[in-house]
N, C-alpha and C positions, 0 to 999 in steps of 0.2 A: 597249320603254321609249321609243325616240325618236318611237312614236305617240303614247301618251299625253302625253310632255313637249310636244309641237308640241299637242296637247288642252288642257293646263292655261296652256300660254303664249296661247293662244287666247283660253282662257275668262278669264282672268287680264286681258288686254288690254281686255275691253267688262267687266269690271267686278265680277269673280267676285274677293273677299276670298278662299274657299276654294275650289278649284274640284272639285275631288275629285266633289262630290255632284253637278255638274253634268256631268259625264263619265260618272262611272257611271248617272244617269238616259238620258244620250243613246244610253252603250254599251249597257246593258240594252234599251232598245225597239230598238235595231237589231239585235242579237242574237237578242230576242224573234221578232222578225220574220222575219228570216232564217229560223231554225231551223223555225217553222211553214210559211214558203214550201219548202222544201226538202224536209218531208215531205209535202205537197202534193202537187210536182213529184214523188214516190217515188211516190206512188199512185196517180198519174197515169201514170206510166211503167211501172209495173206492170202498168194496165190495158188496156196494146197501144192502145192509143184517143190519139188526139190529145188536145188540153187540151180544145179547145172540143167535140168528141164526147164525152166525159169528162160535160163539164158538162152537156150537152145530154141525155145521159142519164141525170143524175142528177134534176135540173130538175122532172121532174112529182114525182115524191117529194119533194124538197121546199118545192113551190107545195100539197100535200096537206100537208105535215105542218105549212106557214105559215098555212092555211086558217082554222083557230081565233082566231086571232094578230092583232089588231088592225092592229097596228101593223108586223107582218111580211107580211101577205097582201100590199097593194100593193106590196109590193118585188118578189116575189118572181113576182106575175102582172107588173109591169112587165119585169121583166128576159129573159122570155121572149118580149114583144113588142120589143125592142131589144138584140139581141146585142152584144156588145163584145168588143173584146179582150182575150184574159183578163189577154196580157201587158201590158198599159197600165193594165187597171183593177189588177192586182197597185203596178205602177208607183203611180200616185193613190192608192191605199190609203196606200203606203210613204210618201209623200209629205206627203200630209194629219195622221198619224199623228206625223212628225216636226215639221211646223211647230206642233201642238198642244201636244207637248214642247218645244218650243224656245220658242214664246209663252210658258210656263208657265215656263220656267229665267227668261227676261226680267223677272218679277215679283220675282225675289228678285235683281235686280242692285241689289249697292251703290251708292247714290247720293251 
């Protein structure tokens, strides 16, 4: 309870009449997120393989199954010319994902 109250006082102070729906849209995508990063990280751990061997094996299967895919092929041949890290690109996912929600709560602040 004294997270969500320090949430609604939050959301309450830039400008939220109700703040309820702007909690539960923030809770839910970070929940969302989590929960899919975590069985991730279970499949991964499962497969005796580091994350980035993981990937790296996964990768020609799916640069073949992006092949058809207009708009998924260049990703997917880029990304195997440019390794990254998965914990950072995890990270920037997490990241982009919430300022896209947060832009979008901004829209409906009372004025």
């Amino acid at each position: 309870m004294a997270f969500t109250e320090r949430l609604a006082a939050l959301f309450t102070t830039v400008g939220f009449a109700e703040p309820s729906g702007a909690i539960d849209a923030v809770l839910s995508y970070t929940i969302g997120m989590s929960t899919t990063e975590a069985a991730w990280l279970t499949t991964v751990a499962r497969s005796g393989e580091s994350e980035a061997e993981f990937i790296a094996r996964l990768m020609p299967a799916a640069q073949q199954a992006a092949a058809g895919h207009a708009h998924l092929a260049g990703t997917y041949a880029g990304s195997a010319a440019a390794p990254t890290d998965p914990v950072a690109l995890r990270d920037d996912k997490f990241a982009y994902g919430l300022d896209v929600v947060l832009d979008g709560l901004s829209l409906r602040l009372t004025r």
